[in-house]
Backbone as numpy.savetxt, mean C-alpha at the origin, in Angstrom:
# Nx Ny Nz CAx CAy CAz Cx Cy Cz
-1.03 9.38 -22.99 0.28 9.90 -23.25 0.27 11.40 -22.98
1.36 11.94 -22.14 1.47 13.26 -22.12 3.09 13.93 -23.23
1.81 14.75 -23.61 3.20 15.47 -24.47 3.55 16.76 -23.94
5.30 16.93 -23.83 6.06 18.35 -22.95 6.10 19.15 -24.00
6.40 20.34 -24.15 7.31 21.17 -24.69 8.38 21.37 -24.29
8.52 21.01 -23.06 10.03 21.77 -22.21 10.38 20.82 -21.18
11.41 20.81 -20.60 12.34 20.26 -19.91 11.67 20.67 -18.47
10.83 22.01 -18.06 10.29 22.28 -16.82 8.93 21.96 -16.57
8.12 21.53 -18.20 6.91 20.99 -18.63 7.12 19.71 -17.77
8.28 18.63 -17.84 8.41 17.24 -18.06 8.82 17.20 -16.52
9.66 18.20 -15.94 9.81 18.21 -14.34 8.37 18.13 -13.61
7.89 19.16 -14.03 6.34 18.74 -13.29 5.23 18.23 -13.47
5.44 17.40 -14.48 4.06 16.33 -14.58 4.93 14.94 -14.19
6.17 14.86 -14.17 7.10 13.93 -13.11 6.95 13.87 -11.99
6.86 15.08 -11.38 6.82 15.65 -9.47 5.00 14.85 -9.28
4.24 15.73 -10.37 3.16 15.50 -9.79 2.54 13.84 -10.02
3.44 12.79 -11.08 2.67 11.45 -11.21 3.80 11.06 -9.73
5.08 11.42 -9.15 5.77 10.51 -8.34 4.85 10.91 -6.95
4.40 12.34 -6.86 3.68 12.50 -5.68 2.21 11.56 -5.62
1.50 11.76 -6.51 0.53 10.63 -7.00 0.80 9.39 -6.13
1.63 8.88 -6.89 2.10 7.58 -6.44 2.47 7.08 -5.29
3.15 8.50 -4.81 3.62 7.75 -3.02 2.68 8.04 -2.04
1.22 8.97 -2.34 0.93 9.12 -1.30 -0.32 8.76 -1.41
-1.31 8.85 -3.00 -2.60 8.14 -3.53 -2.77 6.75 -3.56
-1.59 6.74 -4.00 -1.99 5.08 -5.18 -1.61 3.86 -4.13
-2.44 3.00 -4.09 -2.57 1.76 -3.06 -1.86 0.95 -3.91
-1.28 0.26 -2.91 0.05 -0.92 -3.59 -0.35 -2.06 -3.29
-0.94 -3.25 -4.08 -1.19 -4.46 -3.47 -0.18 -5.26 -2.97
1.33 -5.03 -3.58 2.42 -5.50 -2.63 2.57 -5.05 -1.11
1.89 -3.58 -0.91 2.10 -3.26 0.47 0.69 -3.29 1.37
0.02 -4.57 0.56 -0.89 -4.62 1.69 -2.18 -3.38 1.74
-2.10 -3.34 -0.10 -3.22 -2.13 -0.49 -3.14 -0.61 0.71
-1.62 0.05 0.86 -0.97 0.84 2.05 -0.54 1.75 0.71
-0.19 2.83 1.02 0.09 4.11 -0.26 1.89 3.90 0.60
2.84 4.00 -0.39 4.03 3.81 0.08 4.40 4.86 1.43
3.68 6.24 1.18 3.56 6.71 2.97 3.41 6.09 3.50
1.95 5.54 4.01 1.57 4.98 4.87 2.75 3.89 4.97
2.74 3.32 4.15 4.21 2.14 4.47 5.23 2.37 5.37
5.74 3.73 4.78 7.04 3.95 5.60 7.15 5.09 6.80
5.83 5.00 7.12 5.32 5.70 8.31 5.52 4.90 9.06
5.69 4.74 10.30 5.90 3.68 11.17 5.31 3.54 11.81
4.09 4.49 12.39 3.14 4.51 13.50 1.55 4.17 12.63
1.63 4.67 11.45 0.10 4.34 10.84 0.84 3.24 9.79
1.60 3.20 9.01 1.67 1.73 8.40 2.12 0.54 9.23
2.64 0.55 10.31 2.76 -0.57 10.96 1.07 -1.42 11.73
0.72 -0.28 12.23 -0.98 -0.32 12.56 -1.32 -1.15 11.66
-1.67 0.00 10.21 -2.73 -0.63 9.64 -2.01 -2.32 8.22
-0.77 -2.54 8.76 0.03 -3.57 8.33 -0.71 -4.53 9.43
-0.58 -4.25 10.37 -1.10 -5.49 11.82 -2.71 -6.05 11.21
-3.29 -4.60 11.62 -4.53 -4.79 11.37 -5.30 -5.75 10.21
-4.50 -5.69 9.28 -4.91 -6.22 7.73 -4.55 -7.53 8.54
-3.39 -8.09 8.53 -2.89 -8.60 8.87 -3.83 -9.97 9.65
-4.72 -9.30 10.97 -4.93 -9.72 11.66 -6.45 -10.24 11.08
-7.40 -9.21 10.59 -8.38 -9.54 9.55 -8.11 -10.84 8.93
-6.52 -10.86 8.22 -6.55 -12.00 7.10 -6.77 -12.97 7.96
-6.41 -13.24 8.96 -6.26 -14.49 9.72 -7.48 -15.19 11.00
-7.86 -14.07 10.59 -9.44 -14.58 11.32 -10.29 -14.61 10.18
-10.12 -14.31 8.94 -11.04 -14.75 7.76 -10.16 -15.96 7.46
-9.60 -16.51 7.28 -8.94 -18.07 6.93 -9.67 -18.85 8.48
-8.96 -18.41 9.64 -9.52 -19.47 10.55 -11.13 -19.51 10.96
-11.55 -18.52 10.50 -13.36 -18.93 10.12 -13.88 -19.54 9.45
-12.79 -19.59 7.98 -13.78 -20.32 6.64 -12.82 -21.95 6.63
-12.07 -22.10 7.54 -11.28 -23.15 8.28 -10.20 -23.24 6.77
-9.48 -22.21 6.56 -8.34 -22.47 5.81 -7.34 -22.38 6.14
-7.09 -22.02 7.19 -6.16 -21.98 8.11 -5.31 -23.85 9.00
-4.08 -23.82 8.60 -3.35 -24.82 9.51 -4.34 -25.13 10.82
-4.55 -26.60 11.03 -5.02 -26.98 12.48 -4.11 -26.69 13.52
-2.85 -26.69 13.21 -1.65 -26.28 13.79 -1.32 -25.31 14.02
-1.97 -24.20 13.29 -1.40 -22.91 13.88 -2.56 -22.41 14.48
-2.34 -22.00 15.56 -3.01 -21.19 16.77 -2.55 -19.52 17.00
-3.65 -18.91 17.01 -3.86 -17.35 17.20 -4.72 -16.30 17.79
């Protein structure tokens, strides 16, 4: 728990947990991607593919993957 004294105390330990968050902290909804990287379009789309592409050659190796789907 953080405790303020002040209203400019509480502005910047706000600034500094939202900066934290969008540019440190890995999101397992986004594909363990820091919401930058997400909404970057040239390095989160990359490394969106990339994961991406990993997952699917680790399923069609350990044969969990559809016989039906081809990649």
């Amino acid at each position: 728990m953080i405790i303020v004294n002040n209203l400019e105390q509480a502005k910047k330990v706000t600034e500094e947990w939202l900066t934290i968050y969008n540019t440190e902290r890995l999101h397992e909804a986004l594909n363990n991607m820091t919401l930058s990287e997400y909404k970057n379009p040239k390095t989160g789309s990359v490394i969106f593919y990339l994961n991406l592409v990993l997952t699917l050659r680790y399923l069609q190796f350990h044969n969990k993957l559809s016989p039906s789907y081809h990649f």
